[in-house]
N, C-alpha and C positions, 0 to 999 in steps of 0.2 A: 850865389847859385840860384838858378831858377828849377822851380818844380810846379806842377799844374796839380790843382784840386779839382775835384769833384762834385760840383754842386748840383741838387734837387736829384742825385742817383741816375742824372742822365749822362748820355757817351758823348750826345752834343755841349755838353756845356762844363769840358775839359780847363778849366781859368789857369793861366799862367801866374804864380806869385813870385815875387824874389823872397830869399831866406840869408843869413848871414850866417858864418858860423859857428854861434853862440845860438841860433836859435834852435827852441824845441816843439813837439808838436801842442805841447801846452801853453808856450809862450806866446808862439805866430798864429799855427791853425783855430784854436782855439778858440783867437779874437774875431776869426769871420764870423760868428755863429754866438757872440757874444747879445748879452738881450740888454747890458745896461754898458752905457759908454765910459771909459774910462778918462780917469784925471786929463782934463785939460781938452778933450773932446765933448762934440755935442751931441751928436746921434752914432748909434752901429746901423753896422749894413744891414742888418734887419729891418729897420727900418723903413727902407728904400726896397731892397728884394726879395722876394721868396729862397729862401736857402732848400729847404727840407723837400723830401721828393712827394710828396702828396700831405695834403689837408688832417692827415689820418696819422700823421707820423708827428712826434716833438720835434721843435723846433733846433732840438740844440743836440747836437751827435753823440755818442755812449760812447766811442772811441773812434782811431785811425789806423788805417792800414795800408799798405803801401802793395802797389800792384808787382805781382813777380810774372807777368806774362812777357817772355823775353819779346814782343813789340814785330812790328810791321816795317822792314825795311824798306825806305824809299827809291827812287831811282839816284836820288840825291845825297845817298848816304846815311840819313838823317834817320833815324825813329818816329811813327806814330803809335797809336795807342790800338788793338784789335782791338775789335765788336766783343772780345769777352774777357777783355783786360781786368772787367770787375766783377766776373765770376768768383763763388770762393773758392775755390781752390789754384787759385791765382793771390791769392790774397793771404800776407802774411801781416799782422801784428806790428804797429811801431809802440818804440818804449818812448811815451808821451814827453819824459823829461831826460832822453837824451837828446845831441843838437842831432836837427836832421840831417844836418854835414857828413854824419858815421852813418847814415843808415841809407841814405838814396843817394843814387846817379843824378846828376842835372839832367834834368826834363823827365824824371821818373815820376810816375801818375800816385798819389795820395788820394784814397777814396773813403770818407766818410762814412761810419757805422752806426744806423739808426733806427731808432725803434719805435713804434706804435703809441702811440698817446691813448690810454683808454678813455681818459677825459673829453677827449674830440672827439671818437668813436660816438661814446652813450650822447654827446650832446649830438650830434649828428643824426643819428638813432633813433634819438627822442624826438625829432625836427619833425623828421619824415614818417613816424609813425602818427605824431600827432596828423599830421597833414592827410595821411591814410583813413587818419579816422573820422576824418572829419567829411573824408568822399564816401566814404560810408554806404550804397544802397538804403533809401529811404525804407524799403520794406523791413530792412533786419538792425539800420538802426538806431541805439539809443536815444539819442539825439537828434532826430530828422531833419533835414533844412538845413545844415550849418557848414555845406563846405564853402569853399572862397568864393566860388564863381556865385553862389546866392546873395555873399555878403557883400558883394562888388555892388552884385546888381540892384541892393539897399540902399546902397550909397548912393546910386544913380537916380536913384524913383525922381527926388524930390528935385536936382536938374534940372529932371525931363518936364517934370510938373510943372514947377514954378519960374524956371528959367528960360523953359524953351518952349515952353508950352505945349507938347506934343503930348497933350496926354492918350492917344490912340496907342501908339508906342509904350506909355508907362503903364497902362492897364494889359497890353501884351507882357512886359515883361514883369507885373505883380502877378498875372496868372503865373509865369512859366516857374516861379519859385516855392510857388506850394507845394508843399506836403505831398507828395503820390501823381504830381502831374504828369512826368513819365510812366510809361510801362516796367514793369518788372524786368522784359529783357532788357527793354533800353536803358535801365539803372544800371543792371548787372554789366553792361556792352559798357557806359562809361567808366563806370569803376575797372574796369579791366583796361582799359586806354591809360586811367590815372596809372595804375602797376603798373604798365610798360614804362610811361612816365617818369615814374619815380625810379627804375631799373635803369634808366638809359641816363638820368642822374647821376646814379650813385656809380654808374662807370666814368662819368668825368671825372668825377672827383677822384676816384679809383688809379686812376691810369693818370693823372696830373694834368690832366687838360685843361680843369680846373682847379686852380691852386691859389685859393685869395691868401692874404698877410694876414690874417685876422677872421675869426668869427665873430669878433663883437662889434653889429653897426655902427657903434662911439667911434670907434676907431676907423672904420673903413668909413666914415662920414668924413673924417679929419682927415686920412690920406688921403682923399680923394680934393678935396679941397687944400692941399697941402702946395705950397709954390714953391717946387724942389730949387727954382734959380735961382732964388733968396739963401738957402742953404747950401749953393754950389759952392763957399769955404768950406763950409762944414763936412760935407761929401766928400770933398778933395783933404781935406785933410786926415777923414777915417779912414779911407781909400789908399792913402800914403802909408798912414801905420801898419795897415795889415801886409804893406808890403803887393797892393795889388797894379799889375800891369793892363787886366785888359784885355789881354789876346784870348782866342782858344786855338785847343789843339785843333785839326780838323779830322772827323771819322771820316776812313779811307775813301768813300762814294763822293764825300765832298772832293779830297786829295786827287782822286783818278778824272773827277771832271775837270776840276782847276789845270790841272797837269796835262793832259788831254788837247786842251783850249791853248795851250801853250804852245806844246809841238807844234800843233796846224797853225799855230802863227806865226815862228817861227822858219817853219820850212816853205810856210808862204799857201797851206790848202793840204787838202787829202792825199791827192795826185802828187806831188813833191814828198809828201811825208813818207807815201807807199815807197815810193823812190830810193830813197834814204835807208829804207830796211826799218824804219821807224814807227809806221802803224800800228803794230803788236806792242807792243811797248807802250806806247802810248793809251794804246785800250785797255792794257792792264798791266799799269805799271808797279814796279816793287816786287819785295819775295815775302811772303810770311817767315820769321825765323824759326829754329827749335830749339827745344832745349839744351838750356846751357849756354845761349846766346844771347843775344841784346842785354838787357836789364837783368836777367838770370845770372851776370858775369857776377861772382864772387867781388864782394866791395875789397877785399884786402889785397885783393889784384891793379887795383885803380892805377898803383905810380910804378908797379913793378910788369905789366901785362904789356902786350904789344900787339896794337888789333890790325894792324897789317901784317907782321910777321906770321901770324896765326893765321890770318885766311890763306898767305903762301903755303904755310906749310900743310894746313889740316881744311883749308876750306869752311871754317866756323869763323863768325861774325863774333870780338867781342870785343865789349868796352874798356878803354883805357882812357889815361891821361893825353896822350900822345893823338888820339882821335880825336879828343875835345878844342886840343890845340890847333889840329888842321883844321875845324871846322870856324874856331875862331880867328883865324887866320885866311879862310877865303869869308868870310864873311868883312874882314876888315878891307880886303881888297872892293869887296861889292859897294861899302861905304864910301871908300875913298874915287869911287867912279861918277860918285853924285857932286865930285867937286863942289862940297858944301852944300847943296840943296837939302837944307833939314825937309822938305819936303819928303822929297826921293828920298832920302839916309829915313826917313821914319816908315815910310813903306818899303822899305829893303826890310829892319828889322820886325816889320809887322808878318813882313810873308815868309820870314823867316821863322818866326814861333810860332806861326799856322802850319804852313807843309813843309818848311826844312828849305834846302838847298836845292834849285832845279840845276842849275849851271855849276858842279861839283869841279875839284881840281882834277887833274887825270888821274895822281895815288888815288883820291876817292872812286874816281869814274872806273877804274880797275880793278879795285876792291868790289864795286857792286856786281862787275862784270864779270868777276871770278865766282862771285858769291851765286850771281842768277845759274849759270853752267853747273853747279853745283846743285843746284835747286832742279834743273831738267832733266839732271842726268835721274838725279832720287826718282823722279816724275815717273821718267821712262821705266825706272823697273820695278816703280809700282804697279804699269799698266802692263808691265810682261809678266809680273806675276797674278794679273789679274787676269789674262788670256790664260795663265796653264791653270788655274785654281779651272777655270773654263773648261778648258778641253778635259781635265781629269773627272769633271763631272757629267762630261757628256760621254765620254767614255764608259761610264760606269752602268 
């Protein structure tokens, strides 16, 4: 079975893994986020990625949870993940050492729970205060002279002096590092630049713009000088264990472009697609589900449920065995059209774990189309009760 993880607490970076069904979230998940490699392995993916979602958080997750947001139907049938699939109250609790076989749907989102490292905090902390202090305004303090930009320009004197001989230049910039040679506002003006400075910092790292593997130079000296091709067994081989594929999911914006780009090639341009009755569609394609649908389907339903008979009769989308089988069964047909081209057969199942199925069977293609009708009609009297909420207020 496959299910996608959650790495660095972003929506983009949804990873596809395979799972068996002996595994548990202690067994499989666990090992992404692992710090020391296990028997017979050379390095963990830490090694090589950033897992954790900012500089500011540990490295290694306090638990998993599995997303209950019943999901984003496609035009293709298929499930993606909404923009708030890993809000909490979406979010229920896996039991670490049952197999994930009893607790998720194939292609159900797994999002990692983590916490704050206080230890990266105060080092952090201490980085930038030290470095605050050292810009200091010369009139107030302790220490006069000592931020970086004087200590740079110490460095340089003797350069300028004896290497390059400019000493017009080095007597300019021995003045400029004395004690008090700026003004009082012009101190207070840079030190207030340094603050923004150091604010517009600590939002990178804040927001994960900046997210290094490491605070300690030894180490980002070595991964930087590290020659991953040399270790491409190695990689390929930790990479296998955790059971990792490679794909991601894609958030909807990606899905409606990709999808989008399609139709108009497909119908041959704008003008052909308008034609077709296809335009709309195309610019926004899919239905949001509700509750009780998608991934909300009760798991003890899986072999007994029937997600076509259900949209017939009631109009809701839910998962069964019987849906998974259709789905693997036109996918088997899209393979078997590449006549062998591992080529083609690998970007079939790539764009299949990114956005699902564009080209659905017609049970599919009827089910979405029962399902959208359903979705417009709700639409329409939302907006009719949004006109009398109207008139009753202007009546009044």
């Amino acid at each position: 079975m496959e299910v996608y993880v959650r790495l660095n607490n972003d929506i983009d970076r949804d990873y596809a893994f395979q799972v068996s069904r002996e595994d548990t979230a202690r067994s499989k998940v666990s090992k992404l986020f692992a710090e020391r490699p296990e028997p017979g392995l050379k390095i963990v993916l830490a090694d090589v990625m950033v897992l954790r979602p900012t500089l500011f958080h540990k490295k290694q997750p306090v638990g998993y949870s599995k997303s209950m947001h019943p999901g984003y139907l496609t035009e293709g049938g298929c499930l993606i993940f909404d923009y708030d699939a890993g809000e909490a109250k979406y979010l229920e609790k896996l039991d670490e050492d049952k197999p994930l076989f009893d607790q998720l749907w194939p292609g159900q989102l797994i999002v990692p729970e983590w916490e704050y490292s206080r230890k990266n905090i105060i080092m952090f902390a201490a980085i930038l205060l030290f470095w605050l202090y050292t810009d200091l305004p010369d009139c107030i303090s302790p220490t006069p002279g000592i931020c970086l930009t004087n200590q740079l320009s110490r460095l340089l004197l003797p350069v300028l002096e004896n290497y390059l001989d400019n000493q017009k230049m080095a007597s300019k910039l021995r003045e400029e590092i004395q004690v008090g040679y700026s003004s009082v506002p012009a101190q207070w003006g840079f030190f207030t630049l340094h603050v923004l400075k150091l604010l517009l910092i600590v939002l990178f790292f804040k927001f994960g713009m900046a997210n290094p593997l490491t605070f300690n130079p030894v180490k980002m000296w070595q991964l930087r000088n590290n020659d991953l091709s040399r270790k491409s067994n190695d990689v390929k081989a930790t990479l296998k264990s955790i059971g990792w594929i490679g794909s991601k999911r894609a958030i909807f914006d990606d899905y409606q472009s990709n999808y989008y780009n399609y139709i108009l090639k497909k119908y041959g341009g704008i003008v052909p697609t308008f034609r077709a009755g296809m335009i709309k569609i195309a610019a926004n394609p899919g239905i949001p589900l509700q509750a009780g649908e998608g991934f909300q389907t009760p798991l003890d339903e899986r072999f007994t449920g029937s997600t076509f008979k259900e949209m017939e009769d009631k109009g809701k989308f839910i998962l069964s065995e019987e849906y998974f089988i259709e789905l693997e069964n036109i996918l088997k047909e899209k393979l078997d059209e590449a006549n062998g081209d591992i080529g083609l057969m690998n970007e079939e199942i790539k764009k299949f774990r990114r956005y699902g199925l564009y080209e659905p069977s017609d049970k599919i293609r009827n089910m979405v189309k029962k399902r959208r009708a359903v979705y417009e009609e709700q639409q329409a009297l939302i907006k009719e009760k949004e006109k009398e909420t109207l008139a009753a207020k202007k009546a009044k």
